[in-house]
C-alpha positions as CSV (number, residue, x, y, z in Angstrom):
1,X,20.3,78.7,156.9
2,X,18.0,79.4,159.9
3,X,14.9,80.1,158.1
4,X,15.1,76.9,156.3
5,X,15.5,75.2,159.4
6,X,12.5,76.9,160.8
7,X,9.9,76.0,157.8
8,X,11.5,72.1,158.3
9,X,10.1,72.1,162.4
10,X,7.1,73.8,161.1
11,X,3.6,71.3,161.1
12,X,1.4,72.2,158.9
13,X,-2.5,71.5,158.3
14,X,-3.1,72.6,155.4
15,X,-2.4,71.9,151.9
16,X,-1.9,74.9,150.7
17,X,0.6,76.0,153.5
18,X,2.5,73.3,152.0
19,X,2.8,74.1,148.7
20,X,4.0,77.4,150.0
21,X,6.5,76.6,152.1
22,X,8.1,73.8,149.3
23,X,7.8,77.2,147.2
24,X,9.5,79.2,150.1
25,X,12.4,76.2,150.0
26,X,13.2,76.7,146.0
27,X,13.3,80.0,146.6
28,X,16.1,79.8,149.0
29,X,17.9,77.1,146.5
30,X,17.3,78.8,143.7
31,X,17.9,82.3,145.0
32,X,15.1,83.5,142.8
33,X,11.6,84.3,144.3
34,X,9.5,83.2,141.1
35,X,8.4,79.6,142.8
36,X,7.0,81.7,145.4
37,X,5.5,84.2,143.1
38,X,3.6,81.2,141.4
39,X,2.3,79.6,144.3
40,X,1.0,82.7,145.5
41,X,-0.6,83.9,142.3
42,X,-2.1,80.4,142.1
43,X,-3.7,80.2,145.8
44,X,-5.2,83.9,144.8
45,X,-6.8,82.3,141.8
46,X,-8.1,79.3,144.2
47,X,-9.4,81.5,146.8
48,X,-11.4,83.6,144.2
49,X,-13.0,80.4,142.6
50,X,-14.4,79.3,146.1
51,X,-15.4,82.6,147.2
52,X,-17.4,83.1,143.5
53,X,-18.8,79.8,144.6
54,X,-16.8,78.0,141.7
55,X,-15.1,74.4,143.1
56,X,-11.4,74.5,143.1
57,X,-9.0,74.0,140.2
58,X,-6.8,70.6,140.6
59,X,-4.1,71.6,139.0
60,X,-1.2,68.8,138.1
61,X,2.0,69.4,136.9
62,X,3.2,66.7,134.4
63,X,6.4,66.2,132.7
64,X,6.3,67.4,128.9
65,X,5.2,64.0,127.1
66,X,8.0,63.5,124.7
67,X,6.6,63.2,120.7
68,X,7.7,60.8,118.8
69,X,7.5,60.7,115.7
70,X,6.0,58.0,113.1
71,X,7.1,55.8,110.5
72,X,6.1,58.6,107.9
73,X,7.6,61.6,109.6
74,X,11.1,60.1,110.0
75,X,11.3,58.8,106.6
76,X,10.3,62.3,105.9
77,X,13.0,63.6,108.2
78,X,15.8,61.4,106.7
79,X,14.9,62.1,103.4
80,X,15.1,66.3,103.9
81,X,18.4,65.2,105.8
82,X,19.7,63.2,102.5
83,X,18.6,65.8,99.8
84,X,20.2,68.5,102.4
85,X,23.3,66.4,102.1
86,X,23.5,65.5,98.5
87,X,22.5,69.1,97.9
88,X,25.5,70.9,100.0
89,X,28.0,67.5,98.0
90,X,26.7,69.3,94.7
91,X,27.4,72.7,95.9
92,X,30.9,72.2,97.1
93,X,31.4,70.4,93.8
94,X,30.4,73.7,92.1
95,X,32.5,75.8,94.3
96,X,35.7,73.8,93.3
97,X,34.7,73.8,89.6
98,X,34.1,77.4,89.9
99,X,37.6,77.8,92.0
100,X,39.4,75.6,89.2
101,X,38.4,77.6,86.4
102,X,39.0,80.7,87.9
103,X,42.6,79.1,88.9
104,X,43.0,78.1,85.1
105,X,41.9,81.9,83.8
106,X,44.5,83.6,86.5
107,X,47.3,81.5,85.0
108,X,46.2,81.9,81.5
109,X,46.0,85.7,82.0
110,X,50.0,85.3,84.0
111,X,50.9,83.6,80.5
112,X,49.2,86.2,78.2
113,X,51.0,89.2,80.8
114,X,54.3,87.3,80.3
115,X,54.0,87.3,76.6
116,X,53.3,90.8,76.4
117,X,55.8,92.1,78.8
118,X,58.3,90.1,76.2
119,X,56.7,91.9,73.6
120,X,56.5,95.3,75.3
121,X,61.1,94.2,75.8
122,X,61.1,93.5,72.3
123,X,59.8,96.8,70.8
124,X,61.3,98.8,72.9
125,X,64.7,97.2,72.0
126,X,63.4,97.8,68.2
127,X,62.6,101.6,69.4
128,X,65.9,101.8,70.3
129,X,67.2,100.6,67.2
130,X,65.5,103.0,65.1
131,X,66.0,105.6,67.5
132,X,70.0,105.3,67.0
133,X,69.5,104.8,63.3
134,X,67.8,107.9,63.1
135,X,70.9,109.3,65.2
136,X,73.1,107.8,62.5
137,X,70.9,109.2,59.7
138,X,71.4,113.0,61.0
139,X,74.9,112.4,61.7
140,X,75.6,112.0,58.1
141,X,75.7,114.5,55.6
142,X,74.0,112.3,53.1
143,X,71.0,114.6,52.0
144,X,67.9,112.8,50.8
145,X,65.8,113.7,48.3
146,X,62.0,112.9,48.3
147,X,62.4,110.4,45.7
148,X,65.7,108.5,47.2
149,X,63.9,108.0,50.1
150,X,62.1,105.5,49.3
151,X,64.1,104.2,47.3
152,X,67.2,103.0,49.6
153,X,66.2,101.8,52.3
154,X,68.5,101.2,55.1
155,X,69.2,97.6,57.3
156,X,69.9,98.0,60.7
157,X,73.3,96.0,61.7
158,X,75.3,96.1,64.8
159,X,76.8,99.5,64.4
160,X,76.7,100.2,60.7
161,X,74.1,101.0,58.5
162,X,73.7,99.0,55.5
163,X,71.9,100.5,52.0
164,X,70.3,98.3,49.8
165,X,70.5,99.7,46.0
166,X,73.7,101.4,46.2
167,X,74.1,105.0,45.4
C-alpha cells in the first residue's frame, strides 16, 4: 500500500500528528475509519480546552483491570452453582417419576381397552345368540300365551332350543 508507505517516511513534530497517523495506520488494517474518527474527535476536544484557556486532558488508555472475586463471592458463586445443580438432579427426577406414571396409566388404560374389547366380542356373540333364538322362536308355530311366557323359559344350545318345564 503506497499511502502506508508514505505516513512510514513521514517525520513528525508533533504529538498529536502522531496519534493520527497510528490512527490513519488501523484504519488501513482494520478497513474501518472509527480509529481515525476517535483521534480526531479527541484532538477537537483538546484544542477547545486550550483555546477556553483549560490545560490539556492526559488521557491513558489502560487495559480493563480484571475483578476478582473474594473469598465470600466465590463461595457464594459455588454455592448458587450447587443448589442450581442439585435443583435441575431433583427436577429430572420429577420428570421421570412423572414420565413413569404416566407410562404405568397408558398401559393400565391398554389393559382396561383389552378387556372391554373382549367384553364388547362377548356380547355381541351373546346378541347373536339371542338374535337366532328369536329366529327360532318365530319360526315355530308354538303360540305363547302371556302367562307361558314366563313360565318356560328357553336354554340356548348349539342349534336346538331347549325348554325347561315341559309343555
Amino acid at each position: 500500500m503506497k499511502v502506508q508507505r508514505d505516513i512510514e517516511k513521514t517525520k513528525f513534530n508533533n504529538e498529536d500528528d502522531e496519534k493520527m497517523v497510528e490512527a490513519v495506520k488501523q484504519c488501513l488494517e482494520d478497513d474501518s475509519c472509527l480509529p481515525l474518527i476517535k483521534e480526531e474527535i479527541k484532538l477537537k476536544i483538546q484544542c477547545k480546552r486550550v483555546i477556553s484557556g483549560e490545560e490539556e486532558l492526559k488521557v491513558e488508555h489502560r487495559q480493563p483491570v480484571k475483578y476478582l472475586l473474594t473469598e465470600e463471592e466465590v463461595f457464594k458463586r459455588n454455592r448458587r452453582k450447587e443448589q442450581n445443580r442439585r435443583s435441575a438432579v431433583r427436577t429430572r427426577a420429577r420428570q421421570k417419576a412423572r414420565i413413569a406414571e404416566l407410562e404405568k396409566d397408558v398401559s393400565s388404560l391398554e389393559e382396561d381397552q383389552c378387556s372391554l374389547e373382549q367384553t364388547i366380542g362377548s356380547l355381541r356373540t351373546e346378541l347373536q345368540t339371542l338374535e337366532n333364538m328369536l329366529k327360532i322362536h318365530k319360526c315355530s308355530k308354538v303360540k305363547l300365551t302371556s302367562t307361558c311366557r314366563f313360565s318356560i323359559p328357553l336354554l340356548p344350545t348349539v342349534n336346538n332350543l331347549v325348554m325347561l318345564g315341559g309343555l
